[in-house]
VMD Tcl script that builds the backbone (N, CA, C; Angstrom):
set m [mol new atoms 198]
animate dup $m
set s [atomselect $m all]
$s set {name element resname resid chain x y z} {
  {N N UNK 1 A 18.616 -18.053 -7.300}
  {CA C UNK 1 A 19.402 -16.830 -7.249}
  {C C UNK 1 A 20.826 -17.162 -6.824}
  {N N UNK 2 A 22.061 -16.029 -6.988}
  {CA C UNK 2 A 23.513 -16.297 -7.313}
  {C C UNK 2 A 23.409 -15.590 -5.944}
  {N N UNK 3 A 24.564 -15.940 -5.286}
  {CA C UNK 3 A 24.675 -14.665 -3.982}
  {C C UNK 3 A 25.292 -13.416 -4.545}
  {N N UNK 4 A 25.508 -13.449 -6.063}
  {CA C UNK 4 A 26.299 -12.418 -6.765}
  {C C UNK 4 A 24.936 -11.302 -6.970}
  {N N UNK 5 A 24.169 -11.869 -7.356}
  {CA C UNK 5 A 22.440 -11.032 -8.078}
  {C C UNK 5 A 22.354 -10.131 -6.828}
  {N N UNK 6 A 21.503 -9.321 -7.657}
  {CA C UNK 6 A 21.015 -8.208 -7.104}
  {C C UNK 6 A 19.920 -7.738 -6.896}
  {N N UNK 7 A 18.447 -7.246 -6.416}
  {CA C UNK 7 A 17.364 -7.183 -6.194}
  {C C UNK 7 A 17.216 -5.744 -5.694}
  {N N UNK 8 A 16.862 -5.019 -7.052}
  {CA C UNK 8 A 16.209 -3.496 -6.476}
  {C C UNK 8 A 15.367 -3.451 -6.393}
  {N N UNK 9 A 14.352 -3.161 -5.886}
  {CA C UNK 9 A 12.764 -2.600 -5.799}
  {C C UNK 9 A 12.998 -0.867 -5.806}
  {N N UNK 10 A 11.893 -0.587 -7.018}
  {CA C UNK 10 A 11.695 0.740 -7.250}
  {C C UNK 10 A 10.507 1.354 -6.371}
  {N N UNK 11 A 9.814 0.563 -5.299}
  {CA C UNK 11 A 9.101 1.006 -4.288}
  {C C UNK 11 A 7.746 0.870 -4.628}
  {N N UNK 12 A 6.954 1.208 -3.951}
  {CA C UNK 12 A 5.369 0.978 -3.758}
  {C C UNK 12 A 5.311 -1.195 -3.186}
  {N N UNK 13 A 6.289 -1.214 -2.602}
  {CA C UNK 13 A 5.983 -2.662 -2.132}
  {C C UNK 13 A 4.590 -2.944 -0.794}
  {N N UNK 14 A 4.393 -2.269 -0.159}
  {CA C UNK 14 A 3.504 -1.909 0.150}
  {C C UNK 14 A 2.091 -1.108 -0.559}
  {N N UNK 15 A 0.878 -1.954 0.157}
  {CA C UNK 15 A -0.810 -1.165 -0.181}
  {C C UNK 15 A -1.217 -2.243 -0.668}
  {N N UNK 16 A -1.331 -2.331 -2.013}
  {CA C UNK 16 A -2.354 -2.839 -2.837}
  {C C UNK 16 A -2.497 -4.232 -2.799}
  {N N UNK 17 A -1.386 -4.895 -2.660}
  {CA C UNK 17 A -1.885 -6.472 -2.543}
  {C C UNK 17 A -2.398 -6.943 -1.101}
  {N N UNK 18 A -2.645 -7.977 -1.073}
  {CA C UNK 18 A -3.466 -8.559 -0.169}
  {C C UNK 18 A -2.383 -8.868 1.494}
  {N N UNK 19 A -1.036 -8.650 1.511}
  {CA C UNK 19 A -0.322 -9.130 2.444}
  {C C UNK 19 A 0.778 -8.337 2.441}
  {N N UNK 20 A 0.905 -7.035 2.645}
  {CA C UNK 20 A 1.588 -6.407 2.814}
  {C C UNK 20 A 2.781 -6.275 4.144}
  {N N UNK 21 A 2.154 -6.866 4.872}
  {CA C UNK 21 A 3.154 -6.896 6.254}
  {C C UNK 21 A 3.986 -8.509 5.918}
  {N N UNK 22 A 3.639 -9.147 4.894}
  {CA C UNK 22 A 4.731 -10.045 4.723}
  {C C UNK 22 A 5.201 -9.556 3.452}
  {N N UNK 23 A 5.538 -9.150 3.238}
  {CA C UNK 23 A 5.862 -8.636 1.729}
  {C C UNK 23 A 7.212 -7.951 2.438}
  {N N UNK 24 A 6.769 -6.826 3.723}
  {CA C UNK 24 A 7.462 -6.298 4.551}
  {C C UNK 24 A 8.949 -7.017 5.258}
  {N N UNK 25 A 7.989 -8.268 5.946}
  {CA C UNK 25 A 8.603 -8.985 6.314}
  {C C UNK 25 A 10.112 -10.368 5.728}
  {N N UNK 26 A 9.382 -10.264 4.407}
  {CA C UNK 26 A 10.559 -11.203 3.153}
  {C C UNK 26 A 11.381 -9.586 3.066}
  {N N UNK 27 A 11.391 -8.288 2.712}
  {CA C UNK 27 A 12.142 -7.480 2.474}
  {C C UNK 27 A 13.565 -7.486 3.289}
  {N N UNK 28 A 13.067 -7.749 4.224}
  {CA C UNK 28 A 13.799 -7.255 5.830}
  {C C UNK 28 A 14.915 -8.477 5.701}
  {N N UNK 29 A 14.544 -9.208 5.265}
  {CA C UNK 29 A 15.705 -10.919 5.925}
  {C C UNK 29 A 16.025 -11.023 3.814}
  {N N UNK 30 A 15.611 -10.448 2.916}
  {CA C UNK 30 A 16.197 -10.688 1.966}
  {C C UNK 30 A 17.534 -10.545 1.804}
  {N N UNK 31 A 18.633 -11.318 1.066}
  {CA C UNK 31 A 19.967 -10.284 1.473}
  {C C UNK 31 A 20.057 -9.727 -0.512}
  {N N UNK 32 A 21.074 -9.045 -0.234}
  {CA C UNK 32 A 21.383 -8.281 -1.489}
  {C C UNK 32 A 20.175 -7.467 -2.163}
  {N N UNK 33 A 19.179 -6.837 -1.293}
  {CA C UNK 33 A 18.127 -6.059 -1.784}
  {C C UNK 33 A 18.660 -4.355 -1.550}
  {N N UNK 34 A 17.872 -3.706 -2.433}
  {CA C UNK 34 A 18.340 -2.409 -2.299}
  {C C UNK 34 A 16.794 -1.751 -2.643}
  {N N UNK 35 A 16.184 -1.307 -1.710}
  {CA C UNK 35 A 14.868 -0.457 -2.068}
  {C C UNK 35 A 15.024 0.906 -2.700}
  {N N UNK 36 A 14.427 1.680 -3.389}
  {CA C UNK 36 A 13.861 3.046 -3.064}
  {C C UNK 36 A 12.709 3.325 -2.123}
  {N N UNK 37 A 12.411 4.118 -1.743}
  {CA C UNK 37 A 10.904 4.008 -1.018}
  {C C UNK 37 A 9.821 4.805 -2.415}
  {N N UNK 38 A 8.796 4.155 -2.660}
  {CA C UNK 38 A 7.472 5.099 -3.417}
  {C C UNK 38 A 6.166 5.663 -2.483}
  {N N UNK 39 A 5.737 6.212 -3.003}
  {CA C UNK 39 A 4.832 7.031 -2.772}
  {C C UNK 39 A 3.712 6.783 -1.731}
  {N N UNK 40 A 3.546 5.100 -1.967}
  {CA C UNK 40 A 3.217 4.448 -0.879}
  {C C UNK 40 A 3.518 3.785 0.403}
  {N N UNK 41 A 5.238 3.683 0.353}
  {CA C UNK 41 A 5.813 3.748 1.591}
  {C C UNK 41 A 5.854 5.066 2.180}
  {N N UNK 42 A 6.198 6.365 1.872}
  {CA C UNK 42 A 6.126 7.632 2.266}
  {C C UNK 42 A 4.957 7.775 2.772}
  {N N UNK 43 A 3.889 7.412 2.089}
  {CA C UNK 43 A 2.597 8.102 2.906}
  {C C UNK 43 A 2.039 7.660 4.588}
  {N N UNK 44 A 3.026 6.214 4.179}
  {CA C UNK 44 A 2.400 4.803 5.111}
  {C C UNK 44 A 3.613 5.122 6.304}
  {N N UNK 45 A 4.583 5.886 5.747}
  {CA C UNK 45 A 5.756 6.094 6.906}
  {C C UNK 45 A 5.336 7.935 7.528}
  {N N UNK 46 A 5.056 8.410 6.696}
  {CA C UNK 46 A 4.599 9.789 7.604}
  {C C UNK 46 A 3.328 10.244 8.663}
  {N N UNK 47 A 2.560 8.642 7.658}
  {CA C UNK 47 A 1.542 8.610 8.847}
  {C C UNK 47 A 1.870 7.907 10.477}
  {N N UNK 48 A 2.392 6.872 9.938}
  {CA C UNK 48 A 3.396 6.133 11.422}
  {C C UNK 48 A 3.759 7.236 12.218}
  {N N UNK 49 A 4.782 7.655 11.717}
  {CA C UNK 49 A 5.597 8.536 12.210}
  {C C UNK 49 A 4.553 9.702 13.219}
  {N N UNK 50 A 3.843 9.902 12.569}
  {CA C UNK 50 A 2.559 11.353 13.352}
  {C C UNK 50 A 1.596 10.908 14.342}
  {N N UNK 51 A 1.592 8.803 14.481}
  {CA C UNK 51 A 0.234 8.692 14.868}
  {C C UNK 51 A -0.900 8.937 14.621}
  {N N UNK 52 A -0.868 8.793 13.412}
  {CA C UNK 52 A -2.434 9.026 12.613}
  {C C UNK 52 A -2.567 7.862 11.724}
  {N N UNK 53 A -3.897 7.713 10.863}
  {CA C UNK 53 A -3.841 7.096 10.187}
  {C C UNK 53 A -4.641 7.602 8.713}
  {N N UNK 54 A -3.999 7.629 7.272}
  {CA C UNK 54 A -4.721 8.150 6.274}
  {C C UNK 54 A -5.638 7.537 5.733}
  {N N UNK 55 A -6.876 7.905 5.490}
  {CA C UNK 55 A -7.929 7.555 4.394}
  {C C UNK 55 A -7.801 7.974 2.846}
  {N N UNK 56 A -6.266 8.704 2.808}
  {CA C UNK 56 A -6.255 9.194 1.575}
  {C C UNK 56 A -6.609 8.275 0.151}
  {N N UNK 57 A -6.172 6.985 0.308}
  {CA C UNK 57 A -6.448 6.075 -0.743}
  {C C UNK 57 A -7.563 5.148 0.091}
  {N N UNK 58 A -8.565 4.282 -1.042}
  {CA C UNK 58 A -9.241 3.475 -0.337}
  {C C UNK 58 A -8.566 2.427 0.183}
  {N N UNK 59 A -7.485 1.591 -0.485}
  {CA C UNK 59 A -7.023 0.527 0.027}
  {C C UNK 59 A -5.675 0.816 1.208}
  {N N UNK 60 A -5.540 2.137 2.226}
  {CA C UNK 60 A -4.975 2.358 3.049}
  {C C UNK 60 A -5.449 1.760 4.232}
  {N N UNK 61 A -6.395 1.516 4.763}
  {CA C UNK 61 A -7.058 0.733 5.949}
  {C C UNK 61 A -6.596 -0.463 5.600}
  {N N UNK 62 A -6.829 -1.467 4.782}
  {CA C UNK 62 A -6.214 -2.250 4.948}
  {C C UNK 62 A -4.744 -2.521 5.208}
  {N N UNK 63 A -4.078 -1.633 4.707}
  {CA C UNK 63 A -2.398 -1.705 4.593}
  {C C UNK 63 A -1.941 -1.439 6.203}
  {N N UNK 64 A -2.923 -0.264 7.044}
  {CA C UNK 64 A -2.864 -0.124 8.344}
  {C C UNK 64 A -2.964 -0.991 9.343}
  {N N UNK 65 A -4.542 -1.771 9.012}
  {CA C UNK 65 A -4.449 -3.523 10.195}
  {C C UNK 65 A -3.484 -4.299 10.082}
  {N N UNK 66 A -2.694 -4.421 8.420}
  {CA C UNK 66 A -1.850 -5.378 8.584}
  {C C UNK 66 A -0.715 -5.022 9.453}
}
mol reanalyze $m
mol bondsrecalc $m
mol representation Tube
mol addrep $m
């Protein structure tokens, strides 16, 4: 990569794969990234946010331990 490039993510980087809290973690120290958040960061951030945790999807427990 150029330090010129650019890296959007259209969101849902989080849930479904197997390592989501590093997925998290490369986001954070990437430089020149620009997220949206999807449907699966929203759900995973409103639950944070309330102190709860959702069962709405099956693969949400996992996304929670990590």
């Amino acid at each position: 990569a150029r330090p010129s490039d650019r890296l959007i993510s259209v969101g849902d980087l989080v849930s479904k794969g197997p390592d989501s809290r590093s997925v998290l973690e490369w986001a954070v120290k990437a430089k020149n990234l620009e997220c949206v958040l999807g449907n699966h960061e929203l759900r995973l951030r409103r639950h944070w946010r309330a102190g709860t945790k959702s069962a709405e999807k099956s693969h949400d427990e996992a996304t929670y331990r990590q």
